[in-house]
SESE-640243 format. One line per 3 residues: number of its first residue (from 1); for each residue z, x, y of N, C-alpha, C. Coordinates in pm, whole numbers. Layout:
BEGIN
NUM) Z,X,Y,Z,X,Y,Z,X,Y ~ ...
END
This chain:
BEGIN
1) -1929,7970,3839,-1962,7828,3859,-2082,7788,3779 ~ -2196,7930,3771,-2344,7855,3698,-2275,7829,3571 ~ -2182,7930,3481,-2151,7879,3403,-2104,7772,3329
4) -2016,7757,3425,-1899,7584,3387,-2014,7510,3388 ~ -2142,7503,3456,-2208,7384,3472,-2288,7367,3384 ~ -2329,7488,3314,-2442,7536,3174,-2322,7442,3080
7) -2213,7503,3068,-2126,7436,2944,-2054,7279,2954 ~ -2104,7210,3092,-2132,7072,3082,-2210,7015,3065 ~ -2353,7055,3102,-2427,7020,3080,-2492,7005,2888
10) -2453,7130,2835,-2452,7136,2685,-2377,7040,2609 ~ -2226,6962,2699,-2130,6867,2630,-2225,6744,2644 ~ -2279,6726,2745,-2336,6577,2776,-2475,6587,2669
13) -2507,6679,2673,-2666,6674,2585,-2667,6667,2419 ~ -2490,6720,2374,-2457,6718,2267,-2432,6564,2221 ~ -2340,6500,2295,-2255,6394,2321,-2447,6311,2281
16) -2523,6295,2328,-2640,6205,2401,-2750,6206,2254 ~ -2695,6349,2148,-2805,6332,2046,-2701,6271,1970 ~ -2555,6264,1994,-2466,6200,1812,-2521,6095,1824
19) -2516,6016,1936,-2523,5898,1970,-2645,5840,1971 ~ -2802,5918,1990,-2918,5882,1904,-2904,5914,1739 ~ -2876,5999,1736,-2837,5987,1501,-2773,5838,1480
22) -2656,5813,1505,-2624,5739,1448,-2649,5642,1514 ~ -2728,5553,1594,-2808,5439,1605,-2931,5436,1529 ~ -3025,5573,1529,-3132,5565,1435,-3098,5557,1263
25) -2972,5593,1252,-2901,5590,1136,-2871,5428,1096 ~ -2831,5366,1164,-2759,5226,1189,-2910,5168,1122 ~ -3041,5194,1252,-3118,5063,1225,-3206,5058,1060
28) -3257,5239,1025,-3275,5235,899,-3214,5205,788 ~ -3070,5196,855,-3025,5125,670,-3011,4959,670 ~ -3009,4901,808,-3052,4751,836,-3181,4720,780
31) -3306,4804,793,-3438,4775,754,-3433,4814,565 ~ -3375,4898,519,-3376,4873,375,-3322,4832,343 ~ -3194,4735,364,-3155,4619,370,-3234,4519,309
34) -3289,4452,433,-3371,4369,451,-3506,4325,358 ~ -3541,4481,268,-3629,4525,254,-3584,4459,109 ~ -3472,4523,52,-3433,4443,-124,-3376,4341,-119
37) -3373,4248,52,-3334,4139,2,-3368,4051,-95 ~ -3374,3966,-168,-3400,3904,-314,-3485,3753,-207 ~ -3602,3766,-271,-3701,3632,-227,-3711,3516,-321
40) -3703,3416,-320,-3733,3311,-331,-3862,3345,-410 ~ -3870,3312,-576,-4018,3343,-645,-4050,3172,-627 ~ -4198,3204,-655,-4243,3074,-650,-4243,2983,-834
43) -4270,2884,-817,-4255,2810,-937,-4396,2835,-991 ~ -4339,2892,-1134,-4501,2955,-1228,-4593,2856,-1276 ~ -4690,2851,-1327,-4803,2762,-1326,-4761,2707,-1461
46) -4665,2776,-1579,-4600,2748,-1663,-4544,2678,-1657 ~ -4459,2705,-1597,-4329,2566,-1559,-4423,2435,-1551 ~ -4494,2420,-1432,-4550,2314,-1379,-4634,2304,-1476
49) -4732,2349,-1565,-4807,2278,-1689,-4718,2196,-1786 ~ -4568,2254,-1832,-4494,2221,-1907,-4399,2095,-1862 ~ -4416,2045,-1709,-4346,1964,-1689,-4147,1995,-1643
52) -4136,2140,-1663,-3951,2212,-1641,-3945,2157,-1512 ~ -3850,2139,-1488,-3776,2117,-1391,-3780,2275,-1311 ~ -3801,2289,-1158,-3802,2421,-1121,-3643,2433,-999
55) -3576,2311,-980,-3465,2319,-953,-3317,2285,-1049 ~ -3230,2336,-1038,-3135,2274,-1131,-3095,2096,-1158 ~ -3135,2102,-1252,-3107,1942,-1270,-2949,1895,-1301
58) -2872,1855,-1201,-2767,1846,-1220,-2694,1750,-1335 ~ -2814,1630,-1282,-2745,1564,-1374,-2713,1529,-1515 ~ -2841,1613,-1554,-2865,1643,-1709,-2746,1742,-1745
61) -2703,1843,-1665,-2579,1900,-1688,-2444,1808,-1689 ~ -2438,1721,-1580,-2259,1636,-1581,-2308,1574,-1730 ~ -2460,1525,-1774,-2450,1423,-1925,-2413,1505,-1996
64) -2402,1662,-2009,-2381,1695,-2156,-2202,1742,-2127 ~ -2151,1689,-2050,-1988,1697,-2073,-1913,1826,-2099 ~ -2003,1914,-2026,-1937,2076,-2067,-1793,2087,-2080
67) -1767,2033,-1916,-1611,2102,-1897,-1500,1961,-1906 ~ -1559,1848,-2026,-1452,1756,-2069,-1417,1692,-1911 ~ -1509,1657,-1833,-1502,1556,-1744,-1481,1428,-1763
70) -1508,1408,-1866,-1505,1221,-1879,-1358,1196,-1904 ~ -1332,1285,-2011,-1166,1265,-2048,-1062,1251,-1932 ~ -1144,1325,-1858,-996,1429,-1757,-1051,1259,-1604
73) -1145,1206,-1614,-1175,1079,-1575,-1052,965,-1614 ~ -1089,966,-1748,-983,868,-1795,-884,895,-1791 ~ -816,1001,-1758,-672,1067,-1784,-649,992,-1659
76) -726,1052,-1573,-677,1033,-1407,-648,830,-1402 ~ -736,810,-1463,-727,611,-1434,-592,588,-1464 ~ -545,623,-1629,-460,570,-1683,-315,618,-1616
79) -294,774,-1594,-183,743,-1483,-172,685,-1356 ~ -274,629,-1294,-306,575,-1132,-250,436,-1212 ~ -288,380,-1376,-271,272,-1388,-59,254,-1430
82) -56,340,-1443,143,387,-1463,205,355,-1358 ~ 115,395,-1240,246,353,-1116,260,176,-1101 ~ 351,128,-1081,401,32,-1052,382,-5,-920
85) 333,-122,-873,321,-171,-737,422,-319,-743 ~ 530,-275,-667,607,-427,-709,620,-457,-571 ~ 597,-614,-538,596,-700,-410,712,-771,-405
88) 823,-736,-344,911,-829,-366,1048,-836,-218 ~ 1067,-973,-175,1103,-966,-67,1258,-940,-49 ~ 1311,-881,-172,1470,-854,-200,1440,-753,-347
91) 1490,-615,-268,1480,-527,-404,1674,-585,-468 ~ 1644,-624,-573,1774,-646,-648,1872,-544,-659 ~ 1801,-391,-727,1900,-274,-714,1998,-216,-618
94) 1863,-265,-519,1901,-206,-417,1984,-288,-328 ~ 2017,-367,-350,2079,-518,-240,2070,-476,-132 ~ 1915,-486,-23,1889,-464,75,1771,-562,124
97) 1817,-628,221,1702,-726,277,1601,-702,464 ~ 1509,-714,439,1453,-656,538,1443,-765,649 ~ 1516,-771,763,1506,-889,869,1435,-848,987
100) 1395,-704,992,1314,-691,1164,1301,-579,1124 ~ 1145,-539,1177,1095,-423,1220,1010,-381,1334 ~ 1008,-252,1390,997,-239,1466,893,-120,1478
103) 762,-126,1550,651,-39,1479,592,32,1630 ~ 557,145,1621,577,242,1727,375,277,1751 ~ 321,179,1794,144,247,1778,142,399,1755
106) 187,458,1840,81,590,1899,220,676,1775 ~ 310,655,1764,390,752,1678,442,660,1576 ~ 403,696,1428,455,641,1316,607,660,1300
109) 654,803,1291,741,869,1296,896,792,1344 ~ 862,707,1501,941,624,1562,940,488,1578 ~ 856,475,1421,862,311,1410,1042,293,1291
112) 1057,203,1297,1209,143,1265,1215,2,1153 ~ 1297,12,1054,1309,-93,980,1466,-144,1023 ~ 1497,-270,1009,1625,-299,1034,1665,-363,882
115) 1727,-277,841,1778,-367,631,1957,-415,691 ~ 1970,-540,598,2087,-542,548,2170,-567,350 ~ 2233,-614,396,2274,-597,256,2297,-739,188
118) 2283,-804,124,2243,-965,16,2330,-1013,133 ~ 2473,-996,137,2508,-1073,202,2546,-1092,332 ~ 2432,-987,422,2430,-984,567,2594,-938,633
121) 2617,-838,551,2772,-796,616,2742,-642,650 ~ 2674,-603,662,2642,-453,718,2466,-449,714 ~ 2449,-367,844,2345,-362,903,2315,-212,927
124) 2175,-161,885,2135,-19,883,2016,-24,921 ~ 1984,91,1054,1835,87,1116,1820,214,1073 ~ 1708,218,965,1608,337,899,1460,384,948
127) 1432,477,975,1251,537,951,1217,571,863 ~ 1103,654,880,986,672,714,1075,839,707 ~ 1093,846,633,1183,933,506,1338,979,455
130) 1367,815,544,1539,780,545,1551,716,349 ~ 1646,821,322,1689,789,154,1773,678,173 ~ 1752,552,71,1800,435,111,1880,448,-28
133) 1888,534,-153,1955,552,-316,1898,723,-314 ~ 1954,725,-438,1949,862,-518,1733,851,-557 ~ 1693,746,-564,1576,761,-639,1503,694,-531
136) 1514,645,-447,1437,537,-298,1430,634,-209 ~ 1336,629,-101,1334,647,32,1179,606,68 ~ 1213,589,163,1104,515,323,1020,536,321
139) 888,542,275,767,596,311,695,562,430 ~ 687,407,474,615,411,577,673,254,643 ~ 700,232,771,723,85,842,591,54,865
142) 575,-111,898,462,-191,945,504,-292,971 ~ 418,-401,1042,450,-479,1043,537,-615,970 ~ 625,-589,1012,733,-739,881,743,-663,764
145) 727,-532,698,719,-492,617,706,-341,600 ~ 799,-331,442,874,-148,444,829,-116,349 ~ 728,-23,318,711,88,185,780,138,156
148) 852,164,18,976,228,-30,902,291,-146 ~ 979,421,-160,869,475,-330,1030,476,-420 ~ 992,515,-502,1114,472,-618,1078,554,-723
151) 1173,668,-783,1111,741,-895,1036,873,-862 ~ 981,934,-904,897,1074,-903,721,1029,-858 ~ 758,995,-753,690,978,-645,583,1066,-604
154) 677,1225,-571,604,1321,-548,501,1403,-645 ~ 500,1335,-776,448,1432,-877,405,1301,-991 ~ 309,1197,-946,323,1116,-1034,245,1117,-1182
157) 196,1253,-1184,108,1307,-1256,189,1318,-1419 ~ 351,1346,-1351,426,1452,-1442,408,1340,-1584 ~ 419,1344,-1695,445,1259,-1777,558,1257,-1828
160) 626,1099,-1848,724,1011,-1870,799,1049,-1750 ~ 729,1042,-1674,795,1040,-1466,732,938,-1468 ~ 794,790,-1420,731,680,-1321,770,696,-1217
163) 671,638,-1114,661,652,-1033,603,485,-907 ~ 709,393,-832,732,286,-832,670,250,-693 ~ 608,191,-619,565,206,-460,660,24,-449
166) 780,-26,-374,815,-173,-336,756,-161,-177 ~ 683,-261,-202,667,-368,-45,794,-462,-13 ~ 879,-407,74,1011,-468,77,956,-562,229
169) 949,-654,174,902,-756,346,1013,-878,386 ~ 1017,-890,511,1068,-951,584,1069,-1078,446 ~ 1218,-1157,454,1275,-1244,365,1176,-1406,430
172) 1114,-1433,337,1024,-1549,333,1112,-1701,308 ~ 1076,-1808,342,1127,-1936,257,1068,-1891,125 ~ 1126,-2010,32,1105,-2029,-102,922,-2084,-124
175) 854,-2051,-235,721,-2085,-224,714,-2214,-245 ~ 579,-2321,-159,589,-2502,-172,551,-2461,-322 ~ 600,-2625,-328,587,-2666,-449,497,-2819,-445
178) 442,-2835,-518,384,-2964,-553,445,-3113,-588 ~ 395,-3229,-500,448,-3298,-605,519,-3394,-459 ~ 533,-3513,-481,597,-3580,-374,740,-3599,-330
181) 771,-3580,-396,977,-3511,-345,912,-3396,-294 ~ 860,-3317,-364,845,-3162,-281,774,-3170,-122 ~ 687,-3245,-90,656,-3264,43,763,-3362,75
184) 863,-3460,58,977,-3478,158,1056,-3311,143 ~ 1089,-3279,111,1190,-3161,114,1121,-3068,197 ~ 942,-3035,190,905,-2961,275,913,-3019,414
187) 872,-3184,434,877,-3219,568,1019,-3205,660 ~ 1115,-3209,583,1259,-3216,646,1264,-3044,683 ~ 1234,-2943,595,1242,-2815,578,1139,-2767,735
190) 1131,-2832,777,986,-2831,900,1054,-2782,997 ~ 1140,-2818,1027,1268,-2807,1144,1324,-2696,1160 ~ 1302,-2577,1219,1298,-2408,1183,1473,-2424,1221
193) 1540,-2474,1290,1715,-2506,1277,1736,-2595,1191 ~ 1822,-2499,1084,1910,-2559,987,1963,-2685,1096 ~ 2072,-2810,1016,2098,-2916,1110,2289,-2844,1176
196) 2350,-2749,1074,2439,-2712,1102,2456,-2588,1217 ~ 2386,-2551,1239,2311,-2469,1360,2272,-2549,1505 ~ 2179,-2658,1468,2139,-2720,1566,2243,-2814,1606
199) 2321,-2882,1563,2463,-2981,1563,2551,-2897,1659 ~ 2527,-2734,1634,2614,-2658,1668,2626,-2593,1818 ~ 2503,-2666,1860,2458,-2603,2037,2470,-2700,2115
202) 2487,-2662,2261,2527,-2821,2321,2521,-2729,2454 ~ 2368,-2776,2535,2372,-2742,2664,2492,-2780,2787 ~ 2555,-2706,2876,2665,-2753,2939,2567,-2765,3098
205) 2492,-2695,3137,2406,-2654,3246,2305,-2635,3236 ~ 2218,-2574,3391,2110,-2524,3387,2167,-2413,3312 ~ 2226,-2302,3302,2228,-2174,3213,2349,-2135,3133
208) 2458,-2219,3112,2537,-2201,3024,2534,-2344,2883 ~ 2591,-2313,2772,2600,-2335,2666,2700,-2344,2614 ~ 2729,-2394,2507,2841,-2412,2389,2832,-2389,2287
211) 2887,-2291,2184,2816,-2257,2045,2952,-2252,1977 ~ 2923,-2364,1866,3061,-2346,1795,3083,-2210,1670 ~ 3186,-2187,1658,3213,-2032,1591,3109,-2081,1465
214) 3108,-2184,1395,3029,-2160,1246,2861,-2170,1228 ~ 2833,-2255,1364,2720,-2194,1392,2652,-2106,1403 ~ 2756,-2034,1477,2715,-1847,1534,2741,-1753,1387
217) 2815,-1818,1329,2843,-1732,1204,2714,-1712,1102 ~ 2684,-1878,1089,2532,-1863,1008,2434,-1831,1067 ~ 2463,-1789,1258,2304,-1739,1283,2329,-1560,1219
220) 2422,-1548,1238,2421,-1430,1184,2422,-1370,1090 ~ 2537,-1474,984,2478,-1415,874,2329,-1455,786 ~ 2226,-1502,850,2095,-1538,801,2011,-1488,901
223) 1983,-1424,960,1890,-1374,1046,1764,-1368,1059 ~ 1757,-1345,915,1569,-1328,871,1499,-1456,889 ~ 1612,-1590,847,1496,-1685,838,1441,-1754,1010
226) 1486,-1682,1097,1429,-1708,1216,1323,-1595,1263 ~ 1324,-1493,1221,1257,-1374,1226,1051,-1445,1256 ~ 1046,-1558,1230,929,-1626,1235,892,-1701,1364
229) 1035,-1709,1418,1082,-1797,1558,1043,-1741,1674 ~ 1034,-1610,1664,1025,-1465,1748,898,-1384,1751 ~ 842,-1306,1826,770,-1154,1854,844,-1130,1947
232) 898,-994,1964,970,-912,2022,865,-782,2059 ~ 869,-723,2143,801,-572,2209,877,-494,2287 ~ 898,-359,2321,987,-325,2381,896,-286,2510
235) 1028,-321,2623,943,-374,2790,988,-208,2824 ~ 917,-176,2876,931,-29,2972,856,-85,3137 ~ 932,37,3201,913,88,3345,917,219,3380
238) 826,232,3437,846,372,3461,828,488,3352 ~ 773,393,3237,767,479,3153,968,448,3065 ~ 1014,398,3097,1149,408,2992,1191,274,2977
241) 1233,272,2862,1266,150,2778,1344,59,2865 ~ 1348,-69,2882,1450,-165,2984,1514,-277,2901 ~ 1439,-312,2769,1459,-413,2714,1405,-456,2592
244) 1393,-584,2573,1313,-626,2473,1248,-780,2533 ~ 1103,-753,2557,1044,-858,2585,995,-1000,2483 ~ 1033,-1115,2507,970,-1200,2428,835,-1229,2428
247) 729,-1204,2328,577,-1275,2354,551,-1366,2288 ~ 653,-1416,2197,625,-1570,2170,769,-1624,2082 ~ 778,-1770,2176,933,-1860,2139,860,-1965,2024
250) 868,-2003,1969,840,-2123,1898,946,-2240,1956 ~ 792,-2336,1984,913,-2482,2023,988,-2561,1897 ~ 1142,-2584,1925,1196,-2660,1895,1309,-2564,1759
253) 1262,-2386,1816,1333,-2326,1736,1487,-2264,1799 ~ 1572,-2227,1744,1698,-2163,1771,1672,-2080,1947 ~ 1601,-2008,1901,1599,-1915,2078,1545,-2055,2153
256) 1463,-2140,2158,1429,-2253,2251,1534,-2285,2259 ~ 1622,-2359,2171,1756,-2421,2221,1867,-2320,2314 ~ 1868,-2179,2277,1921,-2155,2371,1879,-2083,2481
259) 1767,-2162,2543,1749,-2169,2642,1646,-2039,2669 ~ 1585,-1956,2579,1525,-1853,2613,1317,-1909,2606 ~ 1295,-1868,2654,1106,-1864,2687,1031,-1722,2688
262) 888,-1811,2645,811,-1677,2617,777,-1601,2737 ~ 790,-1416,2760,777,-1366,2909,891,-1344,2945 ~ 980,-1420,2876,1178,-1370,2922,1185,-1191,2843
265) 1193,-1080,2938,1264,-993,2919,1446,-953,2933 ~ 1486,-968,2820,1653,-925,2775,1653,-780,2803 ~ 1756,-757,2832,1804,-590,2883,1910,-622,2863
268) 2021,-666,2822,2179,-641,2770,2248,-757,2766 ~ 2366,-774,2629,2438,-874,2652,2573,-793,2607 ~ 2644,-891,2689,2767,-863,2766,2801,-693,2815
271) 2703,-684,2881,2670,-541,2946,2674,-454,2866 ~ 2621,-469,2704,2572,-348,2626,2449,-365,2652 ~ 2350,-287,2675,2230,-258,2678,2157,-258,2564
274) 2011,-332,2578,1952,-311,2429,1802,-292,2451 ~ 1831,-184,2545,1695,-87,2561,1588,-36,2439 ~ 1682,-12,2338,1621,15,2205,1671,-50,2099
277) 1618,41,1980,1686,-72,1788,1798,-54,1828 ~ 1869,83,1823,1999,119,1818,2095,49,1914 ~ 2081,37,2038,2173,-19,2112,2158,-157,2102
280) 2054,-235,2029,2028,-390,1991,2128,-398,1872 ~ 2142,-331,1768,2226,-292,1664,2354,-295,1692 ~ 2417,-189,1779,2513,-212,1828,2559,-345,1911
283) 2524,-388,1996,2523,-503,2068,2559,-630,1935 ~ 2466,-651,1876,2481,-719,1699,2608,-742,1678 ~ 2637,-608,1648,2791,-615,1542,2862,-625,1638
286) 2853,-641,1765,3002,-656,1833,3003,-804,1856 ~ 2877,-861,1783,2869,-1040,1867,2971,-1138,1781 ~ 3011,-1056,1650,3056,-1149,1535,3195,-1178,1584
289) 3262,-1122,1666,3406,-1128,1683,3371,-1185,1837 ~ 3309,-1208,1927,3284,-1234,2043,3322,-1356,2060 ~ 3380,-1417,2153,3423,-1568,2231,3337,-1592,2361
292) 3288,-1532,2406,3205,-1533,2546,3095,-1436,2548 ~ 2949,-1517,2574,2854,-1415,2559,2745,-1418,2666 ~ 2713,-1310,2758,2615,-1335,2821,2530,-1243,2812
295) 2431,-1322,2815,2252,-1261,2813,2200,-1223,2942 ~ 2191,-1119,2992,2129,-1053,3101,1938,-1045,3103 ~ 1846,-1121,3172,1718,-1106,3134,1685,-1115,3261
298) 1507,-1122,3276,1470,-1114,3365,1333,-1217,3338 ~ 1297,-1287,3424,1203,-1426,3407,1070,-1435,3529 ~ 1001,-1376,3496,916,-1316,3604,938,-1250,3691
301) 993,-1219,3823,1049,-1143,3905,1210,-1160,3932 ~ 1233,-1248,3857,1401,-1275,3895,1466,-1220,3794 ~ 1595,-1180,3822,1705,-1163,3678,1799,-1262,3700
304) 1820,-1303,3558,1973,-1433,3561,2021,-1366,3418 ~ 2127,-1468,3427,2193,-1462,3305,2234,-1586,3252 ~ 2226,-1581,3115,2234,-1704,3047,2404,-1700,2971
307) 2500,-1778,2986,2625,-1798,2982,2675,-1880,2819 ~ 2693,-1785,2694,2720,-1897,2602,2884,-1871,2534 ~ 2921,-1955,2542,3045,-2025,2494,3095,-2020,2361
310) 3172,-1921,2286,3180,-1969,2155,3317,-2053,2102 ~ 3341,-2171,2081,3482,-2222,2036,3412,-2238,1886
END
């Protein structure tokens, strides 16, 4: 037994000096370390008689143009000046017109453009990196308005690559013009219903209507130019989509005549739902062939429905 305890005692006492070596080992090569670290000389009485500079003077270095900065300056302007910024509220190539969008705060990602085509006969709801051609796609929605890039976009550096950014925006009237015929034509133009539109509605009740087929035809096929008539938001509960709320009617425009107000939340007509773009979309294209249409909303705490008639 004295033994076993002699030859533990020798493991622990062995064990107890590695472990002083190599800490006393550790801290002396930290201290000569420390020791050739490189100091900070002071500025010689030379320097300072002579007036040298005792820090690097930078800027006397960018003036003498070592590494061809100025060039590679101008290089950079003149392709930034190559890309094309075109503003235009109908890309021609593309025969696509922008009538509603739809913009998502907190997620870009699930904001929405609604395009159609010159002559409002097909309707396509896109996001930001939906290819609209072989050389187009989406860069970003906003308000009334779609960034489209066009061309070598991704690399606009490359040379004889252009590279095109269109602001495709919601379809505008024509710009005034000057001149006294031109203010009668603007004053008559005042009246946000065409007269073949407005001729074309004819209250029957408190909530039904009459809309003759060619009326309904040109609200549809022109859409955009009421797009000014409107703000639209989408109404949730509970956290999930219910509708589309109105926050502002313009008096004496198309939705006033039929009968809708600002604070009216829509949730479906003729029991398609238009909780979102897509099922508003859908709902759309089924209205063109429609004879009977009702609007399902809700008007402060009540829901009705508004009843319209198409002969």
């Amino acid at each position: 037994m004295l033994r076993a305890d002699r030859a533990i005692f020798a493991i622990y006492a062995l064990t107890i000096a590695i472990c002083i070596y190599f800490t006393s080992r550790a801290a002396s090569t930290a201290r000569d370390d420390s020791a050739y670290a490189p100091r900070a000389s002071p500025p010689s009485a030379a320097a300072a008689t002579l007036g040298i500079p005792t820090q690097r003077d930078t800027a006397r270095i960018v003036a003498r143009n070592i590494f061809d900065a100025r060039q590679r300056r101008h290089g950079a302007a003149a392709s930034q000046s190559d890309r094309q910024i075109v503003t235009t509220s109908e890309a021609k190539d593309l025969g696509l017109r922008l009538i509603a969008t739809h913009v998502v705060g907190t997620d870009a990602a699930l904001s929405s453009a609604t395009l159609t085509d010159a002559r409002g006969d097909a309707v396509r709801v896109v996001r930001r990196g939906a290819r609209l051609a072989r050389d187009a796609r989406v860069v970003a929605v906003a308000h009334g308005e779609l960034l489209i890039a066009r061309g070598d976009c991704v690399a606009p550096a490359r040379r004889g690559r252009a590279c095109t950014l269109q602001h495709l925006l919601l379809a505008r009237d024509e710009p005034r013009r000057t001149g006294r015929l031109d203010r009668r034509r603007r004053s008559r133009a005042r009246s946000s219903v065409p007269r073949v539109i407005r001729e074309g509605i004819r209250q029957l009740g408190p909530q039904r209507w009459e809309i003759r087929r060619a009326a309904l035809a040109r609200v549809l096929s022109n859409t955009s130019i009421f797009a000014r008539d409107l703000r639209i938001i989408p109404a949730q509960r509970d956290g999930r989509p219910v509708g589309m709320k109105l926050l502002y009617v313009r008096a004496g425009s198309l939705f006033a005549l039929l009968g809708l107000r600002r604070g009216d939340t829509l949730s479906a007509v003729n029991n398609h739902s238009i909780a979102t773009a897509e099922d508003a979309l859908q709902a759309y294209l089924k209205l063109r062939s429609a004879r009977h249409i009702v609007v399902a909303l809700t008007r402060g705490t009540r829901a009705r429905s508004h009843t319209y008639q198409v002969r």
